[in-house]
N, C-alpha and C positions, 0 to 999 in steps of 0.2 A: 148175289142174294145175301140178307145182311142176317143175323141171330137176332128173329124178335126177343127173347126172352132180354137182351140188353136194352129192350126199353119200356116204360111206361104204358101207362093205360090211352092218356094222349098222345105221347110221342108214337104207340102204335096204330093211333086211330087217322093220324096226320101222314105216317107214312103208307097208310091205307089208301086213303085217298090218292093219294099223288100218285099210287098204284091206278087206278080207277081213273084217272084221268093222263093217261099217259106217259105220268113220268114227272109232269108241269103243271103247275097252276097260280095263278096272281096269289099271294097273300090273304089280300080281300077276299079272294072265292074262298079259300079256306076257312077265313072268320065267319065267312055267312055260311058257308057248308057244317061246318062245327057247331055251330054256335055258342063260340069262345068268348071270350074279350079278347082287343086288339091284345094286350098287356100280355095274356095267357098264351097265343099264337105264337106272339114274338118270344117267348121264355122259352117256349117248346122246341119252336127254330133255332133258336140259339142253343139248346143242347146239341138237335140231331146234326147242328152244321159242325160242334165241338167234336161230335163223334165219326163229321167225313160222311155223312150219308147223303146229305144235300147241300147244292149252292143256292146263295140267295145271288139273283142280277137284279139292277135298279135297272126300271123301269116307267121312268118320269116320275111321278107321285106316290106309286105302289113297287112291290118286290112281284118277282117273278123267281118260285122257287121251283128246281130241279134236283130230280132226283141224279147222286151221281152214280 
């Protein structure tokens, strides 16, 4: 279990989710579930992956992030 207070209002809302859907979810479902921009997704992921909370795996054309 990770100390929300270490993140953001997105980066909490993103690690929300990926609570809510098991742990996984494509990239894309995220941008549509959020309703982000791609640009804002990927900024986000690239913290929480900075901070060790999730892996990005390719996916053919999309990411598929997990929670670690």
């Amino acid at each position: 279990e990770i100390n929300k207070s270490t993140l953001g209002d997105e980066e909490t809302k993103v690690y929300d989710l990926l609570k809510l859907n098991q742990g996984s979810l494509y990239q894309s479902n995220i941008i549509k579930q959020t309703q982000l921009s791609k640009v804002k997704v990927s900024r986000i992921l690239d913290r929480l992956e900075g901070k060790g909370i999730i892996d990005r795996k390719r996916r053919g054309m999309t990411n598929i992030i997990i929670l670690k």
